[in-house]
N, C-alpha and C positions, 0 to 999 in steps of 0.2 A: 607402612603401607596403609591405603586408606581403606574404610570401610565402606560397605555400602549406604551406610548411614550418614557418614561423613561425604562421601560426593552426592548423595540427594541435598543435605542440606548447601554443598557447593551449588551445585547447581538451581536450587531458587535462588540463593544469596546473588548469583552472577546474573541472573535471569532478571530478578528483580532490580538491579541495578540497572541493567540496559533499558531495560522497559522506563526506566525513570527517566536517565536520558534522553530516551526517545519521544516521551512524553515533553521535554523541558523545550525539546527543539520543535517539534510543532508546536508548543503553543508561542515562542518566544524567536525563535530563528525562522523565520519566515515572510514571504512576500505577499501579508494576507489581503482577502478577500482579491484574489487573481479574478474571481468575475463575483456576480454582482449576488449569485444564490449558492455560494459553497469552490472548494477549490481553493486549492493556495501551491505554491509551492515552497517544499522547505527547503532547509541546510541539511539533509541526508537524516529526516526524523525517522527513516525508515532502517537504516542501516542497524540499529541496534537486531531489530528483531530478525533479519537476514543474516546476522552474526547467530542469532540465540539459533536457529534452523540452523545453522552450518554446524555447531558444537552438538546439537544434541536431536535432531530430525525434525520431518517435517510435523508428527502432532505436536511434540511439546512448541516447535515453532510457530504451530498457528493456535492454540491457544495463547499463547504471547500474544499473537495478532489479536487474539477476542479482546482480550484486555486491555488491551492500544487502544482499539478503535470504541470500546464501551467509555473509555474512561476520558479520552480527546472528544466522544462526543457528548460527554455530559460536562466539558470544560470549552467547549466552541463550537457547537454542534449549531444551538439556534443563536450564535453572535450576529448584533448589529440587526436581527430582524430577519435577515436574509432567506435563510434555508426554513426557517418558522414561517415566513410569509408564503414561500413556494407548496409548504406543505398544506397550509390552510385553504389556499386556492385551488388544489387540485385532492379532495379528499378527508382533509383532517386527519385523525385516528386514524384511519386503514391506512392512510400512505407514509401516514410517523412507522407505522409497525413494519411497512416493507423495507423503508428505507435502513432502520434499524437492523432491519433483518440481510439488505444487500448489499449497502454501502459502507455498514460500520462491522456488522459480523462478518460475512460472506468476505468482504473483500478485503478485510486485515486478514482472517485465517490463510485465506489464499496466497501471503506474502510466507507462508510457514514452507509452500511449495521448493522454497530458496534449500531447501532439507537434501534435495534431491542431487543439487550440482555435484556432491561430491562423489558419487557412483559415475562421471565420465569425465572430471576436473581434479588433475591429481594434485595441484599447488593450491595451495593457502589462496593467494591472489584472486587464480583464477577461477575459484569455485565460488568467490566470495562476491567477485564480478557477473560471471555467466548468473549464482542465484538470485543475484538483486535483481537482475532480467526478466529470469523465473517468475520469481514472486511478485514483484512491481506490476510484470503482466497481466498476470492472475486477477491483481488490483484490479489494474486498466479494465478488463473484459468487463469483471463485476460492476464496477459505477456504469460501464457502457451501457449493459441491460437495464442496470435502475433507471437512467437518462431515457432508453428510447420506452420502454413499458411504463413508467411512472412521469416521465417528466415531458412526453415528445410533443406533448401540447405547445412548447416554447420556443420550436422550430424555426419559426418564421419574425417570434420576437427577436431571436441572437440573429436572423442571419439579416434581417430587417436593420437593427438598431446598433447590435454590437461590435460587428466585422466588415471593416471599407469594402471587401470583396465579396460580400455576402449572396449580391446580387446573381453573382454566375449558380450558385448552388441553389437560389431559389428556380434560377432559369430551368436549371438539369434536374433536378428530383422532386418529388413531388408524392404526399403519401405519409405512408409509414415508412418508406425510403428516403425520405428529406427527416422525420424523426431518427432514423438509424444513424444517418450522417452527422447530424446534430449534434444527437450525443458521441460520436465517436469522436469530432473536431472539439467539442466544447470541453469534456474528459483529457484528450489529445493535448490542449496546449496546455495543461499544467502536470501531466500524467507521464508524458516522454521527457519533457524535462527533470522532472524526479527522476524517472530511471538512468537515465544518461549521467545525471551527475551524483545517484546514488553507485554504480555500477564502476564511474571510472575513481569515483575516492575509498570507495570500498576495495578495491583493487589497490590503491596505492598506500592503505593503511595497511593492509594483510600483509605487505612486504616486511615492512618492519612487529607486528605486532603478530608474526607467526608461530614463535614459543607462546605467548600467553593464550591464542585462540588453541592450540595443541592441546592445554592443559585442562584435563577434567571433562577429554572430548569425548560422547560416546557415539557420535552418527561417522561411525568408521567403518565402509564399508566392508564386505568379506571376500578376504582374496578367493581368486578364482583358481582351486586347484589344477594343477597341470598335464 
């Protein structure tokens, strides 16, 4: 029978492990630099830490996520110039620190939300699917607000330079409502595509890999007496 000793050190040793992975596939599995200042999508770099919520809830899952997103953005945060040159143009210091603060903190721990699905998601599967939604979102929101409060100056460059169709959304919004949509499109096209295809392989790996996610689980809800 184990100890309580022996499942804390289980669980960093599993924890730590995921997060490596999850680290190896952002930096290495992916479609990077998706636009020209930050954004990529991966091979399901997310997935680890939606698995590390499902086994063990959502704080220890979103510190995973601090850890993701501190350590992904000291390994590709300012690659290639891109996201360094966006922050030097709009702020310097103050806007490294928000960003730090919304886009790598704020919005990894928010993927720890994936903790939750298994209070209304009774399979492996499906808890492992619906949390990736969960928490992915969570993401999505966060960069959306860094995008329109931190970045909404760029509105008119993406819809101007970077998207054939750009012209209709410049026609229709205009403001800090052309900033909000900005960022919600420009987050959007590499943000739902993570989710979608974190949510349907995360689901198709839980099928088979439901003994080992079972094992050394403790975000087991409490039944509801009768």
């Amino acid at each position: 029978m184990q100890t309580n000793q022996n499942k804390t050190v289980l669980r960093l040793t599993e924890s730590g492990i995921l997060l490596a992975i999850g680290i190896l596939i952002d930096t290495f599995l992916k479609f990077d630099a998706t636009w020209a200042y930050g954004g990529s999508i991966t091979v399901c770099s997310m997935l680890p830490l939606v698995i590390i919520a499902y086994k063990y809830g959502v704080g220890w899952g979103s510190l995973a996520g601090v850890a993701h997103g501190l350590i992904t953005m000291m390994i590709s945060g300012g690659r290639a110039g891109g996201l360094a040159a966006m922050i030097e143009e709009n702020g310097g210091l103050q806007t490294f620190l928000w960003v730090v603060l919304i886009d790598y903190i704020m919005a990894f721990a928010a993927i720890g939300l994936a903790g939750f699905a298994p209070r209304f998601c009774k399979s492996a599967p499906s808890a492992i699917s619906v949390g990736a939604v969960i928490g992915l979102f969570g993401r999505y929101i966060c960069h959306i607000l860094s995008g329109y409060f931190l970045f909404g100056s760029y509105a008119e460059w993406f819809f101007t330079d970077q998207v054939p169709w750009g012209s209709w959304f410049m026609e229709t919004f205009h403001g800090k409502a052309l900033s909000l949509v900005y960022s919600i499109v420009y987050n959007g096209l590499y943000m739902i595509p993570e989710i979608i295809i974190t949510a349907v392989v995360g689901g198709i790996l839980a099928k088979f890999l439901s003994k080992q996610l079972a094992q050394n689980r403790t975000n087991i809800p409490a039944k509801k007496e009768a």
